[in-house]
C-alpha positions in Angstrom: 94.8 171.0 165.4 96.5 174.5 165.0 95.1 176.8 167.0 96.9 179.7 165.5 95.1 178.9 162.2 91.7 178.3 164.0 91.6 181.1 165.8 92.4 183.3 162.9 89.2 181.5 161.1 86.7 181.9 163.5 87.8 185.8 163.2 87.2 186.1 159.8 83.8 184.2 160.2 82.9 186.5 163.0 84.0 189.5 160.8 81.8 188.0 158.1 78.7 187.7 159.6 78.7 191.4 161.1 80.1 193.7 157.8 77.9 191.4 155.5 75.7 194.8 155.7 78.5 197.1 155.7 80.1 195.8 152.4 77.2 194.8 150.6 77.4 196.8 147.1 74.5 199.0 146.8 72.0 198.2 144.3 73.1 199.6 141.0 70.1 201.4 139.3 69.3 200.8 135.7 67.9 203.4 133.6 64.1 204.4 132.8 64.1 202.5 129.9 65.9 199.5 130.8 63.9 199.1 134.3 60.7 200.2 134.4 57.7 199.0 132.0 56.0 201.0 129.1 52.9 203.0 131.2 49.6 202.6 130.1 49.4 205.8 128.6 52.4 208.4 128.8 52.8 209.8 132.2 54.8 213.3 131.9 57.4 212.3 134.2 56.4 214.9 137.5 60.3 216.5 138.1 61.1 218.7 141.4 60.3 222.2 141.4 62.1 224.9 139.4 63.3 228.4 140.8 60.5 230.0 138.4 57.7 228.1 140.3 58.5 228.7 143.6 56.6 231.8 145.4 59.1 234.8 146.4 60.2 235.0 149.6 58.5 237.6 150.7 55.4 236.4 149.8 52.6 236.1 152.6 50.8 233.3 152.4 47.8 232.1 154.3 48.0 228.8 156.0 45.6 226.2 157.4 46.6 225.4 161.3 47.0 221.8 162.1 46.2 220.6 165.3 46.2 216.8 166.1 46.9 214.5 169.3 50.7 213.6 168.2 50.7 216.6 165.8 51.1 220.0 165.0 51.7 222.2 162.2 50.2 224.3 158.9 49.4 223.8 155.3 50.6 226.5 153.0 47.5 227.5 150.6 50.1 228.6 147.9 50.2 225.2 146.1 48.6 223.3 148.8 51.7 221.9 150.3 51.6 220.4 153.6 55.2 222.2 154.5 54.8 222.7 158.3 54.9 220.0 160.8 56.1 218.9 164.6 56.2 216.2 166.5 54.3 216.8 170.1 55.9 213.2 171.9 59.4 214.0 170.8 62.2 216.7 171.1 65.4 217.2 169.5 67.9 216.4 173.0 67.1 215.2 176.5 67.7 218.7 177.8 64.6 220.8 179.7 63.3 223.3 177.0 64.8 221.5 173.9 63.3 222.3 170.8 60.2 219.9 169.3 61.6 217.3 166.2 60.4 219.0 163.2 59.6 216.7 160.6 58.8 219.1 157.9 59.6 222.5 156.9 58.8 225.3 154.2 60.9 226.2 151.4 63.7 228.9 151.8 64.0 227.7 155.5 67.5 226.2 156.3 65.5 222.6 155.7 63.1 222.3 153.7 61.1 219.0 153.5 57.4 219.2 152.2 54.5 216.9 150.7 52.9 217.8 147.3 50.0 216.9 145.6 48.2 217.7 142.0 47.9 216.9 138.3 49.5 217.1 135.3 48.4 217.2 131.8 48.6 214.3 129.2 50.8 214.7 126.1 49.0 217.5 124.2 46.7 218.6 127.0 45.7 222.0 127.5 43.8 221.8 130.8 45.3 224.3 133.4 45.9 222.7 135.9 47.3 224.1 139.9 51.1 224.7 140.0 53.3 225.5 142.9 52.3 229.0 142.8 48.3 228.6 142.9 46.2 230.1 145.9 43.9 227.1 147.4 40.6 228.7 149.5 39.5 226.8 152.5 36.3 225.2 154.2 38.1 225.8 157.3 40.9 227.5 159.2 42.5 224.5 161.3 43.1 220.4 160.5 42.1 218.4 163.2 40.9 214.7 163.7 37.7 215.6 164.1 37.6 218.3 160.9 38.9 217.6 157.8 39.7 220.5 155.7 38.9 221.2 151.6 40.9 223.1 149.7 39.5 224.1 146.1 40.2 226.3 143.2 38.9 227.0 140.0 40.6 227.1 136.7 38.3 228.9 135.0 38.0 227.0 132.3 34.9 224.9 133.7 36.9 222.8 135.5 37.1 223.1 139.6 40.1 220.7 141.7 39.6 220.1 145.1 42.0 218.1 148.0 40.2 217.2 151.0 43.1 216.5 154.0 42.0 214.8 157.0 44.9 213.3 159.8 44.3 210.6 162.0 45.3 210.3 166.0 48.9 209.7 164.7 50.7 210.7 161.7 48.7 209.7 158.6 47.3 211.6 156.5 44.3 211.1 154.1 44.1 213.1 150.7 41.3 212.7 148.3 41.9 214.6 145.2 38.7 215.0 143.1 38.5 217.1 139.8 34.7 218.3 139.1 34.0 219.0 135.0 31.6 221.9 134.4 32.8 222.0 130.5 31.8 220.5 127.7 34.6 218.3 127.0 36.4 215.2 128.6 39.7 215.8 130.4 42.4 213.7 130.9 45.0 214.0 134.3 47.6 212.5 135.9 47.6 212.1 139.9 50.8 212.5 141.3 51.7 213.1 145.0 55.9 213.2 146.2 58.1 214.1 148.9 60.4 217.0 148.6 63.3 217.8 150.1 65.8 220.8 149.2 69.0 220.0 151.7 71.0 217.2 151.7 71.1 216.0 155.4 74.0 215.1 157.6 73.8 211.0 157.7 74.5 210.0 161.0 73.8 205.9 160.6 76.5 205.8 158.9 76.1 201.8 157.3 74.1 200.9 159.9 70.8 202.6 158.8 69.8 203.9 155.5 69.0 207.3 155.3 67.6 208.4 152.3 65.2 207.9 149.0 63.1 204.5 150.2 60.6 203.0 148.4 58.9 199.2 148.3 56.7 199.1 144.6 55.5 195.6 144.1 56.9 193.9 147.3 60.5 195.0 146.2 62.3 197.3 148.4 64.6 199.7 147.3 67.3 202.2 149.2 69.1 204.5 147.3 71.3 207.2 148.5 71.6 210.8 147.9 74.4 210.5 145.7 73.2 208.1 143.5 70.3 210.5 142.3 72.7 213.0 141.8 74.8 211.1 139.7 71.8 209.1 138.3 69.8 212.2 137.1 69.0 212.9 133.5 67.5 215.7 131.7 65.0 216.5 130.6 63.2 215.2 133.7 66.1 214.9 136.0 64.8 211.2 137.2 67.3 208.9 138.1 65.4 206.1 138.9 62.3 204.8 138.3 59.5 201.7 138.6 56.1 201.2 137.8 53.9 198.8 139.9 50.7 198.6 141.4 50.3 200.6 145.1 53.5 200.6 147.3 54.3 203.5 149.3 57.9 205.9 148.4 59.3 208.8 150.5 62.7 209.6 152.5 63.8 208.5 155.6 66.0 209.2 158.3 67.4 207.5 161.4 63.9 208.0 163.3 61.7 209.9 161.2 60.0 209.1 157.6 57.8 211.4 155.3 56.0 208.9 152.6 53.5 209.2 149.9 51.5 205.8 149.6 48.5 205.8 146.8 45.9 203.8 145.8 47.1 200.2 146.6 45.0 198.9 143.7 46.1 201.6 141.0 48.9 201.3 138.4 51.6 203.8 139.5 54.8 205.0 138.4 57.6 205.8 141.3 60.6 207.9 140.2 63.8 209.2 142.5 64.2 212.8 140.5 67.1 215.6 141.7 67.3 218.8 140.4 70.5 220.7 141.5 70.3 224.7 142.4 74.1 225.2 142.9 77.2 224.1 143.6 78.1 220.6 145.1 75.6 218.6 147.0 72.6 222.1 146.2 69.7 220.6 144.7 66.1 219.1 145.5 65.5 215.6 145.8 62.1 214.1 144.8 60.5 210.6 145.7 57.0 210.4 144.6 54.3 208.7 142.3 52.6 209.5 139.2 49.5 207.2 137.8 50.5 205.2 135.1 46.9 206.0 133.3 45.1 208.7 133.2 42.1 210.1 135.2 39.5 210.9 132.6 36.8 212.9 134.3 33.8 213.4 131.4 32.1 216.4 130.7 29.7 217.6 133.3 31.0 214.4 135.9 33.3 214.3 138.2 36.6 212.2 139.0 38.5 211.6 142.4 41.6 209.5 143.9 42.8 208.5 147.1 46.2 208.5 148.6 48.0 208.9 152.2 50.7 210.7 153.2 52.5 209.6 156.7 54.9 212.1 158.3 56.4 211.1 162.0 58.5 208.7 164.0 59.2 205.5 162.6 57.6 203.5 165.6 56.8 199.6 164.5 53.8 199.2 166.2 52.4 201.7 164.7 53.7 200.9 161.2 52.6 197.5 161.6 48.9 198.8 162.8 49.0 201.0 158.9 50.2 198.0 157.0 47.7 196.1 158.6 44.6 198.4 158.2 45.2 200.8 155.3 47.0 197.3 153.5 50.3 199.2 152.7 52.9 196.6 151.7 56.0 196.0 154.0 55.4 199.5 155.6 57.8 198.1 158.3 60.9 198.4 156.3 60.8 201.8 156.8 62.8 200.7 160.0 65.9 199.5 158.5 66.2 196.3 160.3 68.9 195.2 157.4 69.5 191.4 156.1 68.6 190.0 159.0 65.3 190.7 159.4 63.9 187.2 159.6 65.7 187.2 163.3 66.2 191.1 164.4 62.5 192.1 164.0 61.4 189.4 166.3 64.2 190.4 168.4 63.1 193.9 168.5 59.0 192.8 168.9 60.5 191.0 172.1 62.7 193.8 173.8 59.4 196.1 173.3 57.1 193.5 175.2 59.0 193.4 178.2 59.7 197.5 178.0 55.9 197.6 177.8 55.3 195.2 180.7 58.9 196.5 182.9 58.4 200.6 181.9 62.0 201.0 181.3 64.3 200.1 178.8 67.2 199.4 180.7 65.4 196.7 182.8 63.4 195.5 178.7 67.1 194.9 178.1 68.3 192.7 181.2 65.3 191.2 181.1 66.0 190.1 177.6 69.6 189.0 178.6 67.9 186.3 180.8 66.1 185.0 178.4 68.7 184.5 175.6 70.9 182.8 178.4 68.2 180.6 179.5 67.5 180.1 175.2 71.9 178.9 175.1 72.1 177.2 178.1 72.7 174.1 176.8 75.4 175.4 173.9 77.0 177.7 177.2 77.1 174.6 179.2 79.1 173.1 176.7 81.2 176.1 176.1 82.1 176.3 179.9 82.6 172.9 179.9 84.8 172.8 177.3 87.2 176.1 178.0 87.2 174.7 181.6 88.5 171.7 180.5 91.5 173.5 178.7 92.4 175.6 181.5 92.9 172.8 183.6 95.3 171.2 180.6 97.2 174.2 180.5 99.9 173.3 182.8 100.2 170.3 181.0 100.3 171.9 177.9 103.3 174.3 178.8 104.8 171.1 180.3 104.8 169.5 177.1 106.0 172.6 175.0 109.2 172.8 177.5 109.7 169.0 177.0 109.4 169.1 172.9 110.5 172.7 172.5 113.0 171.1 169.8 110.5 168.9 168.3 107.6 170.3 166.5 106.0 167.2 165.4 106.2 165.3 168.6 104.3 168.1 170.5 101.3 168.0 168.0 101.0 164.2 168.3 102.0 164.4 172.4 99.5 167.5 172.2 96.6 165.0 170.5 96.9 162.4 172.3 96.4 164.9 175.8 93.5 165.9 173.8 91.8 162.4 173.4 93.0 161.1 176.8 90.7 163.9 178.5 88.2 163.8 176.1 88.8 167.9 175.3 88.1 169.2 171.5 89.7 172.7 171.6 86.9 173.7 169.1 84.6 172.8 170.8 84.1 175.9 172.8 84.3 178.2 169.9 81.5 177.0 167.9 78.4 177.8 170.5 80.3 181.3 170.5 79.7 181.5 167.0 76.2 180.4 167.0 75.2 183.2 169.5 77.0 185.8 167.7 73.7 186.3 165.3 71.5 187.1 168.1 74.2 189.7 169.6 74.5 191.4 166.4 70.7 191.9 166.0 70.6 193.1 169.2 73.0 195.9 168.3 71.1 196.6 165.3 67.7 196.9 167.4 69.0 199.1 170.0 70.7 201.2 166.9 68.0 201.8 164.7 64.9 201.5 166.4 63.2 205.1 168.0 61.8 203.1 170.8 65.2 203.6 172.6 65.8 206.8 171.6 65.9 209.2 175.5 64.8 206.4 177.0 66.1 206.9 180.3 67.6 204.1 183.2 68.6 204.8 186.5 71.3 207.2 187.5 72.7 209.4 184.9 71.3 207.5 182.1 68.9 209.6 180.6 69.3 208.6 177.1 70.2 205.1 176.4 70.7 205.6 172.7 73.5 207.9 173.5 76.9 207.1 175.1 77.8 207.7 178.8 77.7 211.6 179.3 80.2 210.9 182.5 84.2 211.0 181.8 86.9 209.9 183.4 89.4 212.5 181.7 87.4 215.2 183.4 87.0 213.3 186.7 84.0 212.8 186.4 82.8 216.5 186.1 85.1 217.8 188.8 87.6 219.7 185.7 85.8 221.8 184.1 86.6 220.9 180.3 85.7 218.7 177.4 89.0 216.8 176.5 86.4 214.8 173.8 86.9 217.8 171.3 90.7 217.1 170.9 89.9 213.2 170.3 86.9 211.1 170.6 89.0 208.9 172.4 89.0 210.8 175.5 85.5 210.0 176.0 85.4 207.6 178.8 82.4 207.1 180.9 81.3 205.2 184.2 79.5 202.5 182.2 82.4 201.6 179.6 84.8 201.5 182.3 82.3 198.9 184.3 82.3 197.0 180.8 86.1 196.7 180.7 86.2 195.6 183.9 83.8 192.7 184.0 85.5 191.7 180.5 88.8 191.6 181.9 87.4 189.2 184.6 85.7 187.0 182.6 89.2 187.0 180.9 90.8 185.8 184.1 88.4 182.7 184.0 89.3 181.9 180.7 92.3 179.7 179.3 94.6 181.8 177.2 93.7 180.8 173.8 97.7 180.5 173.1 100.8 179.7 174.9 103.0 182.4 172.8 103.7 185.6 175.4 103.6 188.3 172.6 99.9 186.9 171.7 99.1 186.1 175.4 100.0 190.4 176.6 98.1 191.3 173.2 94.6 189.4 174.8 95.7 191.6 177.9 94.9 194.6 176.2 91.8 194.0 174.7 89.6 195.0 177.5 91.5 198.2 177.1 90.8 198.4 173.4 87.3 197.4 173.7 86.9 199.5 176.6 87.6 202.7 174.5 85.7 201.3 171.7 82.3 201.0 173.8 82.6 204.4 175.4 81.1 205.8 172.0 78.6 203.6 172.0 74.5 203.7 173.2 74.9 203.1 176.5 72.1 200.8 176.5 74.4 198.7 174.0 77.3 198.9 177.1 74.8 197.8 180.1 73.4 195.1 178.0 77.1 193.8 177.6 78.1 194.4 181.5 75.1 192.8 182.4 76.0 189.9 180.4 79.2 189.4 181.2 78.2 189.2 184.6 75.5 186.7 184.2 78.2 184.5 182.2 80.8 185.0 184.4 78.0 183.6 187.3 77.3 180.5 184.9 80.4 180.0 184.2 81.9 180.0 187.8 79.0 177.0 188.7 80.1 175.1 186.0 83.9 175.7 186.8 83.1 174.1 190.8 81.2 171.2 190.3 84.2 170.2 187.7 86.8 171.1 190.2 84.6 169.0 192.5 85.0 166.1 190.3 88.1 166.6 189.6 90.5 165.0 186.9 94.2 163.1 186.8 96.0 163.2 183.9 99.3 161.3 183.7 101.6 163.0 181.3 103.7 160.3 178.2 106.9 159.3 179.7 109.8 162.1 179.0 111.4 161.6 176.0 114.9 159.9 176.5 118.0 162.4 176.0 120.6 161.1 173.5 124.3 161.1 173.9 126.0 164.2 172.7 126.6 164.4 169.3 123.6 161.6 168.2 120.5 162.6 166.2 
């Protein structure tokens, strides 16, 4: 067969299979009308909040202190916003003294990211109801697991809304909103709750990850980017997308953190993706939230209430599993972005964070791991081995052959099959297990990317944060110049670890049979340990030990494999050299 031609396929399959994610179009949102179903009664669509509703700066507002195991924080009693809130268990960099992750912040910070609940009025309604700008009173003065707080306020008008918070050992919250009627006449009111945020962050996932508006309504997920709800917003409400199911959960995520609004799972609900721009460029508040599709009627002289959560933390998967299980929130575990290929990389994932519970360290989860996927592709490696051996043995007789037919293409394919059949060698055969494996290597990468669980995990040495590349470099031997030569290229970033992958790669190259007999292509597989080396040096270095580690473990296999061949041993006698013809015969 060519090999020029087969080498070149299994490329593009390999290139295939791992930008399938990258180059995926992204979902192309329709509009209100055209997507989302008539609402049981006219929901005022709930749009982000306007400079005239937001409190002036130098307003002093009081604040209810939150205090939980994982948690810490306030909640503003101007509009009852739950604007204040850090992470205990995680900081921003491995350094001593780095600053707490904050996972929300007030408005006319440099961030601000905040939860809202309320009401709004049907069509026609008069009922006042609390805007961004009301004063909540208090039951208490601090949240904690074992106090919940109340927040209440009359309108005046016989009708008295209250929001009782209360946060569990983690990161959910649980809001009840209740609405008691001392008049004489029935109201109507929509629940909503949303996530606000008034920045537009730096992505760093790139493709990898979403980052963004995230939502699953009905079992359907759906990840939209920042700039499609700026170009998707219409006035009057500014929505740019919208859905109407029953439960789900909506919010905006980031790489490692997520702050969602889930309601009722048995109510009929309305999500909407709103932006409302404040300036130039990418200036504006983005919205993700829910509004009920019906109507709360409270009667006169009764009372009315709902039920919703709000979760604001790390995106750890146990514990998004443990809510999806107990609180019944659909597919809260695509919150990590886990992409396509799910079906394989969660299990993958649920694997690597076994053995790091059982081993304590990350690094070792991940060796650990290794042996296991080898032991799993044995057989297929085995085969592999078996195969390329086989072809580095031919390769003499290969070149012999080329020398002898140089001027006769067609006689050294069928010379060329025939070698082939004689020692029972498919040259295909040792690509195709390579293939099969590459599925489980890319969900590997993807794990190790997106998941927190790695995230300052340290490993031995200087390793103290396997989700970030090797801090050592080469260019500055090794800390002995004084200087960061990564700020004039990324490319003079080399650490310890990248170098150690590009040498065990160029070994197992040395047991290999060049793929190809042509010297240009056979000094261009020379460099690629060079290439890749560079490559992996901005990479997790988690992602770089995993890949020494196995290339030492298949450089071990396949060195066994390569002696008890040897120690068999084969003969090949080569088809008799073709006869020369006088001069000047064809």
């Amino acid at each position: 067969m060519d090999i020029k031609r087969f080498m070149v396929a299994t490329a593009l399959s390999a290139v295939v299979l791992v930008g399938f994610e990258y180059f995926l179009p992204q979902q192309n949102h329709k509009t209100v009308e055209q997507q989302a179903p008539a609402p049981a009664a006219p929901a005022p669509a709930v749009t982000p909040a306007t400079a005239a509703t937001v409190p002036a700066p130098d307003q002093q507002d009081a604040r209810v202190a939150i205090d939980a195991d994982r948690v810490h924080g306030s909640l503003d009693l101007r509009g009852a916003r739950l604007d204040d809130l850090v992470l205990k268990n995680y900081h921003e960099t491995v350094q001593d003294g780095s600053p707490l992750v904050r996972v929300l912040e007030p408005r006319g910070k440099d961030q601000p990211n905040l939860v809202e609940v309320g009401w709004t009025n049907i069509s026609g309604g008069h009922v006042v109801v609390p805007d961004a700008n009301t004063l909540w009173s208090a039951d208490h003065d601090s949240l904690t697991q074992a106090q919940p707080v109340t927040l209440s306020w009359d309108n005046g008008q016989g009708q008295v809304f209250s929001i009782t918070v209360a946060i569990d050992q983690n990161y959910m919250f649980s809001v009840t909103q209740k609405v008691v009627n001392h008049g004489s006449e029935p109201v109507s009111l929509f629940p909503f709750s949303r996530v606000e945020r008034g920045y537009t962050p730096v992505e760093t996932g790139g493709y990898l990850v979403h980052e963004g508006p995230i939502s699953v309504i009905d079992h359907r997920l759906d990840e939209s980017s920042y700039k499609s709800l700026r170009k998707g917003a219409v006035p009057p409400g500014n929505i740019a997308w919208t859905k109407a199911g029953q439960g789900g959960w909506a919010g905006i995520t980031d790489k490692y953190w997520l702050a969602a609004v889930i309601p009722q799972q048995d109510s009929d609900v309305a999500g909407t993706y709103a932006y409302q721009g404040t300036g130039g460029g990418e200036r504006g508040i983005y919205d993700v939230g829910f509004t009920a599709r019906a109507p709360l009627v409270v009667a006169a002289g009764s009372e009315a209430s709902t039920e919703s959560h709000v979760f604001a933390g790390a995106k750890e998967v146990p514990l998004l599993e443990k809510y999806e299980s107990s609180l019944h929130i659909p597919d809260f575990w695509k919150a990590v972005d886990f992409g396509w290929f799910a079906f394989l990389t969660r299990p993958i994932f649920t694997v690597l964070d076994w053995l790091n519970t059982m081993l304590g360290n990350f690094g070792l989860a991940l060796m650990a791991f290794t042996l296991l996927v080898k032991a799993l592709f044995f057989p297929l490696a085995t085969k592999q081995f078996h195969s390329m051996g086989k072809m580095r043995q031919l390769q003499p007789k290969i070149k012999a052959l080329r020398e002898r037919y140089k001027d006769d293409q067609m006689a050294l394919n069928q010379q060329m099959i025939g070698l082939y059949k004689q020692e029972g060698v498919n040259p295909a055969s040792g690509c195709l297990p390579m293939l099969l494996q590459i599925p489980v290597f890319w969900c590997l990468y993807k794990d190790l990317y997106v998941t927190i669980e790695m995230r300052h995990a340290p490993f031995f040495g200087w390793i103290h944060d396997l989700s970030a590349f090797d801090p050592t470099n080469l260019f500055t031997l090794f800390g002995l110049i004084p200087w960061n030569p990564a700020v004039i290229s990324p490319m003079l970033q080399l650490g310890l670890w990248p170098i150690a992958f590009g040498l065990t790669m160029f070994a197992q190259m040395r047991l290999n049979p060049t793929p190809t007999a042509d010297p240009a292509q056979q000094k261009m597989f020379q460099f690629m340990p060079i290439i890749f080396t560079f490559f992996m040096a901005r990479q997790p270095s988690g992602l770089v030990i995993y890949y020494c580690w196995n290339n030492l473990l298949t450089m071990a296999q396949q060195t066994l494999i390569q002696r008890r061949m040897n120690t068999k041993g084969t003969t090949t006698v080569l088809p008799p050299e073709k006869p020369k013809l006088p001069a000047g015969k064809k």
